[in-house]
N, C-alpha and C positions, 0 to 999 in steps of 0.2 A: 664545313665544320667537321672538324675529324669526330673519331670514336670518343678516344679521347675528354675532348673537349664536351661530348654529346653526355658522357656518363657522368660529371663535374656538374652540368647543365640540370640533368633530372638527381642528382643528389642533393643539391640546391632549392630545389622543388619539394624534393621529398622535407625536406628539413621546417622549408618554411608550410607546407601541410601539418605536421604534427606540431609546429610553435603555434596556429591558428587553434587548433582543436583541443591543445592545452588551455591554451587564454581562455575559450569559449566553453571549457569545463568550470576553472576559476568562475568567471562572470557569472554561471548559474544558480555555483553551489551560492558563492555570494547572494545574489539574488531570491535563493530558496530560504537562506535564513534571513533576508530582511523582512519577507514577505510572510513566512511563521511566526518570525517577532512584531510584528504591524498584524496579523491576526489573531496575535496570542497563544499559536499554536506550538507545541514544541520539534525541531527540527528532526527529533529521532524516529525509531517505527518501535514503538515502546506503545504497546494495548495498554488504557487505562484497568484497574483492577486485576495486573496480570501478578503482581505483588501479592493479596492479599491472597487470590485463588491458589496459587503455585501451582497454577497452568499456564502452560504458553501457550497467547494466541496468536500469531504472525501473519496469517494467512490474513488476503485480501476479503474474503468473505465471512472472515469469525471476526474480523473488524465491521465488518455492513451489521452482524448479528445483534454487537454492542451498540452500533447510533441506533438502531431500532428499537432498542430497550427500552426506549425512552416512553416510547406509547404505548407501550406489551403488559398485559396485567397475566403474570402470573400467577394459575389456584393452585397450590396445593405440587406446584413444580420448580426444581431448583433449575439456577440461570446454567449450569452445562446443560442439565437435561433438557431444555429450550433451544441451546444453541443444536446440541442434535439433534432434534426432531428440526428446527428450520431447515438445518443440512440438509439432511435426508430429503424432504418434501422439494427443496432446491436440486438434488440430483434426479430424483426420481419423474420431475415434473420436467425438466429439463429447461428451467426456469432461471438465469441468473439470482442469486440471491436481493441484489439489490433492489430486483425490479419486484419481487415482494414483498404484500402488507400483511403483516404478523397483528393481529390485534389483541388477543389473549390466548393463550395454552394452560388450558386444563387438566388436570388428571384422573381420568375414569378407572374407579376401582366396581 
């Protein structure tokens, strides 16, 4: 097999690598919204309540802060200042955020 022939050979290759890894992009993204719409979830990265706050929360851990909220009794403290103090106590403790239980945050005056 000449030169030639050899650089024809792996451009042919090269072609059909990135036709696979197109398709196999397709097929996922597909996949990723059937499986958001069959759990009702929506496909974007849109933080519930990011609207009415007019903060943005994008980050993977100020989203862990909001599924938490769910069982967090707040006294006398607003939900940013919760979301900081979980941060904090997550950096400081050197604790993923996920992997901690928030049960209520109070405010000592």
């Amino acid at each position: 097999m000449s030169f030639g022939e050899s650089l024809v050979v792996a451009l042919i290759c090269m072609v059909i690598v990135f036709i696979v890894l197109a398709v196999l992009f397709f097929l996922i993204s597909i996949l990723s919204k059937v499986v958001g719409a069959a759990s009702g979830k929506k496909s974007g990265t849109e933080v519930p309540g990011e609207k009415e706050t007019g903060y943005s929360l994008a980050t993977d851990q100020t989203a862990a802060v909001k599924e938490q909220a769910d069982g967090l009794v707040l006294n006398n403290v607003d939900e940013r200042t919760a979301a900081m103090i979980m941060a904090i106590v997550s950096y400081e403790t050197k604790t993923p955020l996920d992997q901690l239980v928030f049960k209520s945050i109070s405010a000592i005056d």
